[in-house]
C-alpha positions in Angstrom: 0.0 0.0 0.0 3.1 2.1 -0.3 2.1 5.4 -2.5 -1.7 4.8 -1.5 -2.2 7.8 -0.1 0.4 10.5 -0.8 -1.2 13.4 1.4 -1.1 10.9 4.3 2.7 10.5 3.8 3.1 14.9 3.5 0.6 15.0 6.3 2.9 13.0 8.7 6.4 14.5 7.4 5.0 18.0 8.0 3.5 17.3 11.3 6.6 16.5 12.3 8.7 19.8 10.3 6.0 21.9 11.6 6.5 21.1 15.4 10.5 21.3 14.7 10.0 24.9 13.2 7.3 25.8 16.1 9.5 24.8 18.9 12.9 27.1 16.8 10.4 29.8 16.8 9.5 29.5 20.5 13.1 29.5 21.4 14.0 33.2 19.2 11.1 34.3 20.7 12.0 33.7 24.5 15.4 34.3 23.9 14.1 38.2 22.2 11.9 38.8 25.1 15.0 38.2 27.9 17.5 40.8 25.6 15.0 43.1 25.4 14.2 42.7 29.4 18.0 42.0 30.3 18.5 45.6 27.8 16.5 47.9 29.6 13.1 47.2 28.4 11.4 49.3 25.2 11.4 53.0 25.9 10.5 54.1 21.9 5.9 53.4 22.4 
């Protein structure tokens, strides 16, 4: 049944990417929020 279903096969291998790439994203965001806290904070509104 190999090929049966091709969006089945995408779906799982994005899943996968997707959770990789959300997790990165998580981590740069974090990571901007403590520079801007450890810098002082944001003083332009």
């Amino acid at each position: 049944m190999s090929g049966h279903s091709k969006w089945s096969t995408i779906k799982r291998q994005k899943e996968s990417k997707d959770a990789r790439r959300g997790q990165i994203f998580t981590k740069l965001g974090n990571a901007i929020t403590v520079a801007v806290r450890a810098g002082g904070g944001v003083d332009d509104p």
